[in-house]
C-alpha positions in Angstrom: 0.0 0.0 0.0 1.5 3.4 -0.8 2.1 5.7 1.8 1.0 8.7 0.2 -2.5 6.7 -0.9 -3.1 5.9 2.8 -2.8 9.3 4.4 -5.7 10.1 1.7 -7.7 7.1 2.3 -7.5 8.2 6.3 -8.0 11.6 5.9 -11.4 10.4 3.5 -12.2 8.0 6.2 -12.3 10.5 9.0 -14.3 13.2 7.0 -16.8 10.7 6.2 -16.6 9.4 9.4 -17.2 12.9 10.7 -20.3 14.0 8.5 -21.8 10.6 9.4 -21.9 11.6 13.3 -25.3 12.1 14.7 -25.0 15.8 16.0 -26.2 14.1 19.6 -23.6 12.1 21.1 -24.4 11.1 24.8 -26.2 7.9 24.1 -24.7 4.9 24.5 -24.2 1.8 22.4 -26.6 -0.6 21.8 -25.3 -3.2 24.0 -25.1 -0.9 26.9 -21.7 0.0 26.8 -20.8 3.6 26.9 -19.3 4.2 23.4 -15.9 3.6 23.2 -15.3 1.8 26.2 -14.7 -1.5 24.6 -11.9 -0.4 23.7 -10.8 -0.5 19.5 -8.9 -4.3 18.5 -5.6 -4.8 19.2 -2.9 -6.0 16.7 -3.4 -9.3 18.2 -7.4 -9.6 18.5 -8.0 -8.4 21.7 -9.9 -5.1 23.0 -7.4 -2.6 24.4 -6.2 0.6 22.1 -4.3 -0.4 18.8 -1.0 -2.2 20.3 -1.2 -3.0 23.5 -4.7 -4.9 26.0 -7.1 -3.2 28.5 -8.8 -4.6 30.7 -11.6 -4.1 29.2 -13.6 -7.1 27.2 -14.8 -6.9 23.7 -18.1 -5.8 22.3 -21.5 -3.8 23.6 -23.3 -6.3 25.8 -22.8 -5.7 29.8 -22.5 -8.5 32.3 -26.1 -9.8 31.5 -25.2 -10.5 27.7 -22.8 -11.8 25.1 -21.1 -9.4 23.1 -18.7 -9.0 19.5 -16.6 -7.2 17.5 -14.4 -7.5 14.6 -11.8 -5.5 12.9 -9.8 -5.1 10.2 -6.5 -3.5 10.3 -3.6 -2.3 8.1 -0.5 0.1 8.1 1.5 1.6 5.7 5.1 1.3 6.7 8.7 3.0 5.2 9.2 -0.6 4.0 6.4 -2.8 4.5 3.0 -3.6 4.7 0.9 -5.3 7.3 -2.7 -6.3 7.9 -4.7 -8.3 10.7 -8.3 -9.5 10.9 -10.0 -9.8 14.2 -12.8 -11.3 15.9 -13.5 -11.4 19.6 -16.5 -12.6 21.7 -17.1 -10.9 24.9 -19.4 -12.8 27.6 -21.3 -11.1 30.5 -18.6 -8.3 30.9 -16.1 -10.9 32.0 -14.6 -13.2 29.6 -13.2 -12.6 26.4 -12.2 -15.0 23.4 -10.4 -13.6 20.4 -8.4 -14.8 17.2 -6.0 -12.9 14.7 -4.5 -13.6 11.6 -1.7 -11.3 10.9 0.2 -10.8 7.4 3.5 -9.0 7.1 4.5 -7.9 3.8 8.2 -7.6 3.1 7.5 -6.4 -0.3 11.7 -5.4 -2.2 13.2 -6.3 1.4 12.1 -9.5 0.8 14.4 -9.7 -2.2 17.2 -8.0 -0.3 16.7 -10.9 2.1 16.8 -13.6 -0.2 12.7 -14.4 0.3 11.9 -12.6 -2.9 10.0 -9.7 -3.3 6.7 -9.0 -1.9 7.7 -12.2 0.7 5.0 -12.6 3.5 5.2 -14.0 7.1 1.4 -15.1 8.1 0.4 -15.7 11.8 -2.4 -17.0 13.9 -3.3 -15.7 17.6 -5.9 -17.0 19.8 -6.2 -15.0 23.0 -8.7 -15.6 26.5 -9.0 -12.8 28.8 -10.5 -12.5 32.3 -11.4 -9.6 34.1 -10.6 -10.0 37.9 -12.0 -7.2 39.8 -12.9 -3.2 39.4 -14.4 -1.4 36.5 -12.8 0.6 33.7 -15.6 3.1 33.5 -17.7 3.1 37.0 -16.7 2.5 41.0 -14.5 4.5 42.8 -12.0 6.8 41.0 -8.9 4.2 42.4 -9.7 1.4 41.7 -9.5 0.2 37.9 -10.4 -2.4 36.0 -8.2 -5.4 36.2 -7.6 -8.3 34.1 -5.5 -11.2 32.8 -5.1 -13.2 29.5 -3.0 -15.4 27.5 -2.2 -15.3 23.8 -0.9 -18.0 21.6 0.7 -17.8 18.8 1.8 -19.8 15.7 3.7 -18.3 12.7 2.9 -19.6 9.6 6.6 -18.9 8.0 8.1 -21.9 10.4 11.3 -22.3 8.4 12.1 -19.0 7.6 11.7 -18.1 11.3 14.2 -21.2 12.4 16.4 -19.7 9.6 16.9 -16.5 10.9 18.2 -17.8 14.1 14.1 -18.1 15.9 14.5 -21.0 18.6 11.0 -21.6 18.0 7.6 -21.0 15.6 5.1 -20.7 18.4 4.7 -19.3 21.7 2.4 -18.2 24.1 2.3 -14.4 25.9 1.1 -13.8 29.3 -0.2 -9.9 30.4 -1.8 -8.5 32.9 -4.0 -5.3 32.6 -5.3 -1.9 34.5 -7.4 0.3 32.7 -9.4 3.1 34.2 -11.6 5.7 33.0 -11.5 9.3 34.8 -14.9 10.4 34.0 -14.4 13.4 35.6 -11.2 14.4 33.2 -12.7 12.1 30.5 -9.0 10.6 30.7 -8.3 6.7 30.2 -4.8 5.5 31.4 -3.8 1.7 31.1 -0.6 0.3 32.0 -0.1 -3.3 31.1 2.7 -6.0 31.9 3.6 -8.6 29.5 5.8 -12.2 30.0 6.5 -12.7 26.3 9.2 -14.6 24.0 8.1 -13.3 20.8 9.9 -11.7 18.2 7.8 -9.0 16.5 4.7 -10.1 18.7 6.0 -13.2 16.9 5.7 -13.0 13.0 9.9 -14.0 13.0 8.9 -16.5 15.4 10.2 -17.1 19.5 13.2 -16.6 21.2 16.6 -16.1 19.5 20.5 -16.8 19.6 20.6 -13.5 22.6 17.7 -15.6 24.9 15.1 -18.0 24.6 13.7 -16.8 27.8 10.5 -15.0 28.8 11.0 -11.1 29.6 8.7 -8.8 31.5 7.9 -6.1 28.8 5.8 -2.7 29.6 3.0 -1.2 28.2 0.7 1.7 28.5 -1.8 3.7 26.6 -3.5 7.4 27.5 -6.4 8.5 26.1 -8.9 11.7 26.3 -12.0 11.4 25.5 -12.8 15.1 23.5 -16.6 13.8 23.2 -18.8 11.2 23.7 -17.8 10.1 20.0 -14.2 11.1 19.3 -10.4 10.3 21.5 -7.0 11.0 20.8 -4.2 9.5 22.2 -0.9 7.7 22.8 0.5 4.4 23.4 4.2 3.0 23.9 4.8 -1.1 24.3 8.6 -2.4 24.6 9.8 -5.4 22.9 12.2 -8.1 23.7 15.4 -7.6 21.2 16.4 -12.0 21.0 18.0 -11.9 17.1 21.3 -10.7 16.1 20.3 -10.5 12.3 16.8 -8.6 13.2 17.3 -5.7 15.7 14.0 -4.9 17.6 13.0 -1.5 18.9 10.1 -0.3 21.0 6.4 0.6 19.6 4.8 3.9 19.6 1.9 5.6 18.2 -0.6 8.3 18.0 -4.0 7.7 17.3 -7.6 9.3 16.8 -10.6 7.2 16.8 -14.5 7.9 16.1 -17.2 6.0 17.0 -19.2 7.0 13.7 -22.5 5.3 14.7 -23.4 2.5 17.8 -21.9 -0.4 16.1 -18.6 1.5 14.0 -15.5 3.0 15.0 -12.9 4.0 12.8 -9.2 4.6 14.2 -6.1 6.4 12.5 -2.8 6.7 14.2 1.0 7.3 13.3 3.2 4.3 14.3 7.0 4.2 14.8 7.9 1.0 15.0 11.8 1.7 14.7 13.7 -1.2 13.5 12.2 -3.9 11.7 14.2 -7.1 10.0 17.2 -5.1 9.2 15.2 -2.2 8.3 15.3 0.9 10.3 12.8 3.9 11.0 9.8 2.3 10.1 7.2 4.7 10.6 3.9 5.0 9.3 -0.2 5.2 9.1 -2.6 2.6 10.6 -5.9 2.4 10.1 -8.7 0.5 11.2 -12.7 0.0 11.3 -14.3 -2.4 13.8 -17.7 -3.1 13.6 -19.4 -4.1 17.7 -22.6 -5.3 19.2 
C-alpha cells in the first residue's frame, strides 16, 4: 500500500466518518456500553487501544449478555506492509475469546533478504482474557479495571523463522492489565505487563541466539475522550530484542478514533515502530474500522 494513498484514504475516512456523526452524542451503544469503552482491536485480536490490551472485554453487551466485535487493520510502513483480521466474543462483561491472523509484507526487502520480493510472514493468535476485579468506567476513582489473558501464537513462515536464528515457531504471551476511565477528566490511562518470548509479537517467530527466555515487557496507553464520539491518544509497548540478524526497537503511536455510529468505529494513528528485520525507521499510518454489538 502506498504511503502517500493511505494518508488520503485516512484523511477520506475521517471526513466521512465525521459527517456521518449524529449531531447528539451522549447515548450509549446498543449493547449498553458507553461508546468507546470497549476499547478499539488490538494487533493481536483483543480489545485494548491499537498495540497493547485493556482490561476491558470486547463488544457492547454488559455483564447480563454476550457481546462481538471485529476488525480489520492495516499500516502503511517506510518498507512494509501489514494487515490483521480480528474477531473477539465478549461474555457477561467478563470473559473474552479472540483470534487474529496477521500478514506481514516484506514487499523489495524481501528480495534484499533472499525471500523474494513481496515475501510474506502469516500468523495466527488465539487469545482468553478474564477480568478480575474493578471497572474501567464506574466505581470508585482508584480502583481500575483489572484483568489477565493469555495469547498463543503460531507463525505460519516456520522455516524461515528457524532460519533466521528463531529458537522456535510458536509461543504463548502472558499480560496482565489496569485500565481506568477518569470520568471526571474524560481521561483513560492503562498500564499493562507482559511475560513474552516473541519476536515481533511473533511473526519472525520465539526466542533467539541473545535468549530464549521470557522477559517482562511494559505497556501503557492514555487517552482523552474530546466527546462522547471522538479520543486522541498515545501508546508506547517495549519489545524483547532476542535476534542478532533482526534488531528490535520499541512501539509507539498516536492515534484518533471515532465511533461514527453504535456499532462503527474508525481509528487512525502514526506508528513508529523503529527497526524492523534489518530495516530501520519504520514509521507509518494505521488504520482500522471495527464493527461491535
Amino acid at each position: 500500500m502506498d504511503f502517500t494513498r493511505s494518508c488520503g484514504v485516512a484523511g477520506a475516512l475521517l471526513l466521512a466518518a465525521t459527517l456521518a456523526s449524529p449531531a447528539s452524542a451522549g447515548e450509549p451503544r446498543g449493547g449498553g456500553k458507553l461508546l468507546l469503552t470497549n476499547g478499539i482491536s488490538t494487533i493481536e485480536g483483543s480489545a485494548g487501544g491499537g498495540l497493547t490490551p485493556w482490561a476491558v472485554i470486547a463488544g457492547n453487551a454488559t455483564k447480563d449478555g454476550v457481546g462481538v466485535q471485529s476488525g480489520i487493520t492495516v499500516a502503511a510502513l517506510r518498507s512494509y506492509d501489514f494487515r490483521s483480521l480480528d474477531l473477539a466474543i465478549g461474555a457477561w462483561d467478563r470473559i473474552e475469546l479472540s483470534y487474529a491472523h496477521q500478514r506481514f509484507d516484506t514487499n523489495k526487502v524481501g528480495g534484499k533478504l533472499g525471500l523474494g520480493n513481496n515475501y510474506k510472514f502469516d500468523q495466527d493468535i488465539w487469545g482468553a482474557k478474564l477480568r478480575l476485579a474493578g471497572d474501567a468506567v464506574y466505581g470508585p476513582a482508584l480502583l481500575p479495571a483489572v484483568a489477565v489473558g493469555a495469547q498463543y501464537k503460531k507463525s505460519l513462515s516456520g522455516a524461515i523463522v528457524h532460519a533466521i536464528g528463531a529458537r522456535h515457531s510458536g509461543g504463548t504471551d502472558v499480560y496482565a492489565s489496569a485500565t481506568k476511565l477518569f470520568l471526571a477528566r474524560s481521561i483513560l490511562v492503562d498500564t499493562t505487563a507482559r511475560l513474552t518470548k516473541a519476536n515481533q509479537t511473533g511473526l519472525l517467530g520465539f526466542g533467539g541466539d541473545r535468549g530464549g527466555g521470557y522477559t517482562l515487557q511494559a505497556e501503557s496507553s492514555v487517552a482523552w475522550q474530546l466527546s462522547r464520539r471522538f479520543a486522541i491518544g498515545a501508546e508506547y509497548r517495549t519489545k524483547p530484542d532476542r535476534l542478532s540478524i533482526a534488531h528490535e526497537s520499541d512501539w509507539a503511536d498516536l492515534f484518533a478514533v471515532l465511533a461514527i455510529g453504535r456499532h462503527l468505529t474508525a481509528t487512525v494513528a502514526y506508528a513508529d515502530l523503529g527497526a524492523i528485520a534489518t530495516e530501520k525507521g519504520q514509521r507509518g499510518l494505521l488504520l482500522q474500522l471495527q464493527g461491535s454489538f
